[in-house]
C-alpha positions as CSV (number, residue, x, y, z in Angstrom):
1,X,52.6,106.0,92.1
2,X,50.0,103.5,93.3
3,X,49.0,103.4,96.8
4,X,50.3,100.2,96.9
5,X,54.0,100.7,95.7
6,X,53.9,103.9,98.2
7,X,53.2,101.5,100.6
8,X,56.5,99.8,100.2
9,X,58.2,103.0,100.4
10,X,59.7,102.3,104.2
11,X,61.4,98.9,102.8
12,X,65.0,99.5,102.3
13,X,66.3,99.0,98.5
14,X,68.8,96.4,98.9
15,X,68.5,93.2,100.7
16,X,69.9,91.2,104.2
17,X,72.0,89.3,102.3
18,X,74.0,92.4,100.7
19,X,74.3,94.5,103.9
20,X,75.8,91.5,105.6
21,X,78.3,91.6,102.6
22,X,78.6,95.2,103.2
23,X,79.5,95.1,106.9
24,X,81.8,92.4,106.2
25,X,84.0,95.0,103.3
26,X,83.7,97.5,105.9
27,X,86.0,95.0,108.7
28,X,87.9,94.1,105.8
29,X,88.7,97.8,104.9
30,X,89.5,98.9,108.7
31,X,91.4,95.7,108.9
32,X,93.9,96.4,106.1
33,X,94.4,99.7,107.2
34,X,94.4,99.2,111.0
35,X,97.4,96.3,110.2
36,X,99.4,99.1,108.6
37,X,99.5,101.2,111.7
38,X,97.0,103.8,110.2
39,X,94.8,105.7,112.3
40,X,90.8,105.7,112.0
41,X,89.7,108.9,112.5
42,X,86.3,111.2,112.7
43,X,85.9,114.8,111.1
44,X,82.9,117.2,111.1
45,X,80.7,116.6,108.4
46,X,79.5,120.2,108.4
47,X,82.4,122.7,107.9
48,X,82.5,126.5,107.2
49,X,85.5,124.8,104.5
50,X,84.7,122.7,101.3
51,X,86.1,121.5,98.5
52,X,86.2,123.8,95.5
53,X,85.3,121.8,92.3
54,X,84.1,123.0,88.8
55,X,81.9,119.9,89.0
56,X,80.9,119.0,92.4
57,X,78.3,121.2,94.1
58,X,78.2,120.6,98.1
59,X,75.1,120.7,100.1
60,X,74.9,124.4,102.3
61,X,72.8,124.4,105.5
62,X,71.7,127.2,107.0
63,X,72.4,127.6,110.9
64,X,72.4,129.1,113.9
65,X,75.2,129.3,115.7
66,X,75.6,129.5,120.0
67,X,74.7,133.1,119.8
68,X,71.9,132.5,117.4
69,X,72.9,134.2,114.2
70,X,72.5,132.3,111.2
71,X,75.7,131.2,109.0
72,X,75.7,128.4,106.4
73,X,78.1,125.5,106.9
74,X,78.8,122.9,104.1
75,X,78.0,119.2,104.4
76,X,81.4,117.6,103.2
77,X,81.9,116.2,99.6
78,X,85.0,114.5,101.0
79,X,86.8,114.5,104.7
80,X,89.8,116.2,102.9
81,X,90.4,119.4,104.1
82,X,89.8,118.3,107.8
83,X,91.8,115.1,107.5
84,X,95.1,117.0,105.5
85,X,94.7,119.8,108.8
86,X,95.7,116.7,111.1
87,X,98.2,116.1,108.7
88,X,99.6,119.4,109.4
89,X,99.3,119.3,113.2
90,X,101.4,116.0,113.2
91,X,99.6,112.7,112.1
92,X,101.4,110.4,110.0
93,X,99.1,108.0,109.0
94,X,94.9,108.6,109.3
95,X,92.2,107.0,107.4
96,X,88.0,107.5,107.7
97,X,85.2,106.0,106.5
98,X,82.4,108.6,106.5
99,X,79.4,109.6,104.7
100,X,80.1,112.4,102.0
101,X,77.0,114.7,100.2
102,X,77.2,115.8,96.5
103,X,74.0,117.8,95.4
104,X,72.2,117.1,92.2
105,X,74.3,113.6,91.7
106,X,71.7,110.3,91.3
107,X,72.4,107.8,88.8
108,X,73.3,104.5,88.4
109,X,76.7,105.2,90.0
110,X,75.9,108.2,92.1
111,X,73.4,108.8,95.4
112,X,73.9,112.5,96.8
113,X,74.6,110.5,99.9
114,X,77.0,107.7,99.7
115,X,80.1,106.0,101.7
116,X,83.4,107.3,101.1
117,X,87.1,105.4,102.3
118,X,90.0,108.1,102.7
119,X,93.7,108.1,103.3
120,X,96.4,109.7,103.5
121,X,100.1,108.6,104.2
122,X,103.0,111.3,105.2
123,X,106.1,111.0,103.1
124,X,104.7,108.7,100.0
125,X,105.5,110.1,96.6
126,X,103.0,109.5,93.6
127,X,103.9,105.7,92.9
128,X,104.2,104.4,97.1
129,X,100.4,105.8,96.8
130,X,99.8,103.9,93.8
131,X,101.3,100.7,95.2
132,X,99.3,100.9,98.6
133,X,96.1,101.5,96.4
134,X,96.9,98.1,94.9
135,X,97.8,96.5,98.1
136,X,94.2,97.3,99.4
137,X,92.5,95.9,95.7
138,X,94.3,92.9,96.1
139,X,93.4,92.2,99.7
140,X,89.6,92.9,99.6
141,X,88.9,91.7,95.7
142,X,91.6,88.5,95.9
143,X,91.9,89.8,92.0
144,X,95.0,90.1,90.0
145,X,96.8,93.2,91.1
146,X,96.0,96.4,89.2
147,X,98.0,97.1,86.1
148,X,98.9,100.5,85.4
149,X,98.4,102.5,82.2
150,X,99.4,106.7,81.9
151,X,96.6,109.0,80.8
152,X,98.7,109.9,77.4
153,X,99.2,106.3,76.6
154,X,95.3,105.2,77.5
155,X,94.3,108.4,74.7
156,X,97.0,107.8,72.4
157,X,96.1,104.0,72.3
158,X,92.2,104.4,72.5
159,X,90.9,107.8,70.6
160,X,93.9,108.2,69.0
161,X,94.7,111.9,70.3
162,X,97.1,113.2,73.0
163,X,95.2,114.7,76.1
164,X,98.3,116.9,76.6
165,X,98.8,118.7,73.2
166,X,96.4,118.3,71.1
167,X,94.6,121.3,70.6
168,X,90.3,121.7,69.9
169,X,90.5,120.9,65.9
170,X,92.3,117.6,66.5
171,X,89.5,116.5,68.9
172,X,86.5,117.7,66.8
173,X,88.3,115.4,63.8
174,X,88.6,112.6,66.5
175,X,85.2,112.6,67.3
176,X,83.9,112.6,63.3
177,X,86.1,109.6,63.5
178,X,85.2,107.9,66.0
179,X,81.3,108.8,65.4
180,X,80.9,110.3,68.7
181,X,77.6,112.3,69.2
182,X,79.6,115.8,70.4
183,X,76.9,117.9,72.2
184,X,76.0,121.4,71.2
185,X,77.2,123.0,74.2
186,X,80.3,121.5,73.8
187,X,83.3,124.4,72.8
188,X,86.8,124.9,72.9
189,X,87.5,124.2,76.2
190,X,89.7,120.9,75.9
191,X,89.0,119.4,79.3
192,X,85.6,119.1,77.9
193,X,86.5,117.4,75.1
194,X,88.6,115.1,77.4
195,X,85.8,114.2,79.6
196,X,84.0,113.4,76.7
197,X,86.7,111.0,75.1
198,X,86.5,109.6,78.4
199,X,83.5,108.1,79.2
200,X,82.3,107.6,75.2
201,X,85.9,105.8,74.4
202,X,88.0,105.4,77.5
203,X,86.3,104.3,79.6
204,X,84.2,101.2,77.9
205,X,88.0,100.1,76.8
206,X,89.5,100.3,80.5
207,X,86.4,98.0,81.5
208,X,88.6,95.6,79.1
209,X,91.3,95.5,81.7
210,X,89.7,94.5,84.5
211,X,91.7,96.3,87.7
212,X,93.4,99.2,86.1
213,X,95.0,102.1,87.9
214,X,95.0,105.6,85.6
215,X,97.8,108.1,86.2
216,X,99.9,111.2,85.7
217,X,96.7,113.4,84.0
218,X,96.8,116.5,82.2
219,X,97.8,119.7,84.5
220,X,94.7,121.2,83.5
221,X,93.0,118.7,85.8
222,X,95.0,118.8,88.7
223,X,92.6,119.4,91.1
224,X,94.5,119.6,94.4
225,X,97.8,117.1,93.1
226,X,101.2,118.9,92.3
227,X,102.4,119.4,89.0
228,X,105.4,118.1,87.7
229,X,107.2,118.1,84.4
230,X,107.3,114.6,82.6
231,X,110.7,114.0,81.9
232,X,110.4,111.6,79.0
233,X,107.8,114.3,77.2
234,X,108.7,117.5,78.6
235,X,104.6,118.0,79.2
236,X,103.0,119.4,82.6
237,X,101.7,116.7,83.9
238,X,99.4,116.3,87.5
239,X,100.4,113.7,89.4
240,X,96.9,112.2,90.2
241,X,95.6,108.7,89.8
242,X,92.5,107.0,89.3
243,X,91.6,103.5,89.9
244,X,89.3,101.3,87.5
245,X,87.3,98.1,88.3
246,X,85.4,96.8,85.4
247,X,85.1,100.4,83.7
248,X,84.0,102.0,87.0
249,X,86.2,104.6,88.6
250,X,86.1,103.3,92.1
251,X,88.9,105.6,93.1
252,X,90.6,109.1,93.1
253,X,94.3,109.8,94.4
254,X,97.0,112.8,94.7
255,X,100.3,113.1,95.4
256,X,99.1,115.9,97.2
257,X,99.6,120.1,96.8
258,X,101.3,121.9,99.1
259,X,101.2,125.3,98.4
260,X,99.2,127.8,99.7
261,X,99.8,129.9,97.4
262,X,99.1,127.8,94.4
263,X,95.8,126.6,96.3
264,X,94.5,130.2,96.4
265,X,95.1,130.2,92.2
266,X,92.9,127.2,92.0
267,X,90.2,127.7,93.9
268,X,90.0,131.3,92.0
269,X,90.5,130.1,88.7
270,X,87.8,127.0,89.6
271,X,85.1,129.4,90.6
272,X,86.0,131.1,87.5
273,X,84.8,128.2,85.9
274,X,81.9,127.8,88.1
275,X,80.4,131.4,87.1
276,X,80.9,130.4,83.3
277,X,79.2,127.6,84.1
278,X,76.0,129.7,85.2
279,X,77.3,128.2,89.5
280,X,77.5,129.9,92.8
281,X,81.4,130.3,93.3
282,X,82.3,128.3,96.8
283,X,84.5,129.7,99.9
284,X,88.0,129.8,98.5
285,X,89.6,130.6,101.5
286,X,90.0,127.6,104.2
287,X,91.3,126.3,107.4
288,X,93.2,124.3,105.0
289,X,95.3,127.2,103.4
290,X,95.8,127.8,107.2
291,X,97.4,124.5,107.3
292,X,99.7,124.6,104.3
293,X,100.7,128.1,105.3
294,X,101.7,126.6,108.8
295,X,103.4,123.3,106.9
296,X,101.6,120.8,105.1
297,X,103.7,117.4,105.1
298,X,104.4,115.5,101.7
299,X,102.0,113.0,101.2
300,X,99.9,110.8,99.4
301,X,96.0,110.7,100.0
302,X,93.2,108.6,98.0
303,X,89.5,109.0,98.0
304,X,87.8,105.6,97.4
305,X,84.0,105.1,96.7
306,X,82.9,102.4,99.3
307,X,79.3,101.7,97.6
308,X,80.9,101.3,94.1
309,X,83.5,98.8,95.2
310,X,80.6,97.1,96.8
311,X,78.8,97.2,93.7
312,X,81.7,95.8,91.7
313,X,82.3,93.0,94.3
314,X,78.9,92.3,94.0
315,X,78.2,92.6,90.5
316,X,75.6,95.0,91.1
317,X,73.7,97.1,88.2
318,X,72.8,100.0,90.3
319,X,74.1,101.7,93.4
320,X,70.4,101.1,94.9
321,X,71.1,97.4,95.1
322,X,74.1,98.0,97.6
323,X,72.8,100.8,99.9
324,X,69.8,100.3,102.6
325,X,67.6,104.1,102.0
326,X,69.0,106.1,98.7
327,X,67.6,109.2,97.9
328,X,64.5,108.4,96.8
329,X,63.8,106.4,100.1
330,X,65.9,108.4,102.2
């Protein structure tokens, strides 16, 4: 680097003009939310609790705590666990806005530091979550309300496979089909092969419907949604939902888990995946198993990526043109 583009280093990447327009989706955020009766709330950013994901890796710090021996706490990949624990002790209705930390993540679309909306309602099944998603895309994008398509249907119609039955051959034949380059580390594991299909053919077809809302995906990636049986298919189905602007997955929702038990199977069998995947397994016991043990309401709770929404409002290329400092200035 030159000394004169290090130079310009201190300057922020984005410009007056975009973080007015980025104070102004923040009021309209709190606005919607605060007209609904919800609650804005604040949880810790560091936690001895995090998320355990296959694919996100959380930030450690090491510590001291009061009596000066070290521990490592966790900056948050999402204000979940904390924000489902005031669930349990009573809320009904909470949202935050708070910064969120995924390590290794930087891309057009992805800044190990970025904003992240959450919420969660007591008592909403699977489609009230869907329609209050909606509600919110409507009132900050003054779009067409998002139209909904099922995972099966958006594979059936797309790649021409089914993400619930379809076993390893079926894909490999899709993908000569379909010309897709299939990487050599690629094996039998079908949510592999899904998350391929997904960004190389999904994905660039959603962008053809404008607002689109993604639901009801494969049990496999349930994540921390219940499970149900499809009644028109018979299949296992998670009842999670993803929202689309433009081809851009703006935001990720659950009709959300309740059992303890069943929490303790996942995080095993994720950090399962995590060794086969050559990662540190992550803390799979919580405050939040706590919680469900003592009574976790039904709910509905959606994550929502404030700095891509911006980026879509704005028509921005990069997620550098809608932040002040990302990491490379941070």
């Amino acid at each position: 680097m030159s000394r004169e583009d290090d130079s310009q280093r201190f300057r922020p990447t984005t410009t007056p003009e975009m973080l007015r327009r980025r104070a102004g989706l923040l009021r309209c955020l709190r606005q919607f939310f605060d007209d609904r009766e919800f609650i804005e709330v604040e949880t810790p950013l560091l936690s001895r609790d995090t998320v355990v994901d296959r694919h996100i890796d959380p930030v450690s710090v090491d510590c001291l705590d009061p009596s000066g021996n070290r521990e490592v706490r966790w900056l948050q990949t999402s204000p979940e666990f904390a924000m489902k624990r005031l669930l349990a002790a009573g809320e009904q209705r909470i949202y935050q806005i708070a910064r969120a930390f995924r390590s290794g993540e930087r891309g057009a679309l992805h800044n190990p530091e970025f904003t992240m909306l959450e919420w969660y309602r007591v008592g909403d099944r699977m489609k009230d979550g869907v329609d209050l998603l909606c509600d919110l895309i409507e009132h900050v994008t003054g779009r067409e309300r998002p139209q909904r398509i099922s995972f099966a249907v958006a594979f059936q119609s797309f790649a021409g496979v089914d993400p619930h039955r379809d076993a390893v051959d079926v894909w490999r034949e899709a993908a000569q089909r379909l010309s897709l380059v299939i990487p050599e580390s690629l094996g039998d594991d079908v949510d592999d092969w899904i998350d391929l299909f997904m960004v190389e053919v999904v994905e660039p077809r959603l962008r053809e419907l404008g607002q689109v809302v993604v639901y009801d995906y494969p049990a496999s990636q349930c994540a921390l949604a219940q499970v149900r049986i499809d009644s028109a298919t018979g299949v296992r189905v998670a009842e999670r939902f993803e929202l689309y602007l433009d081809g851009v997955e703006v935001a990720n929702g659950y009709h959300e888990l309740l059992d303890p038990v069943a929490l303790a199977s996942r995080n095993c069998a994720v950090n399962q995946q995590r060794a086969g995947d050559h990662k540190p397994p992550l803390p799979a016991e919580s405050q939040l198993v706590a919680a469900m043990e003592a009574g976790l309401p039904p709910s509905v709770g959606v994550a929502l990526g404030v700095d891509r929404l911006l980026m879509v409002l704005a028509g921005a290329a990069n997620i550098d043109q809608v932040i002040a400092f990302p990491w490379d200035r941070a």
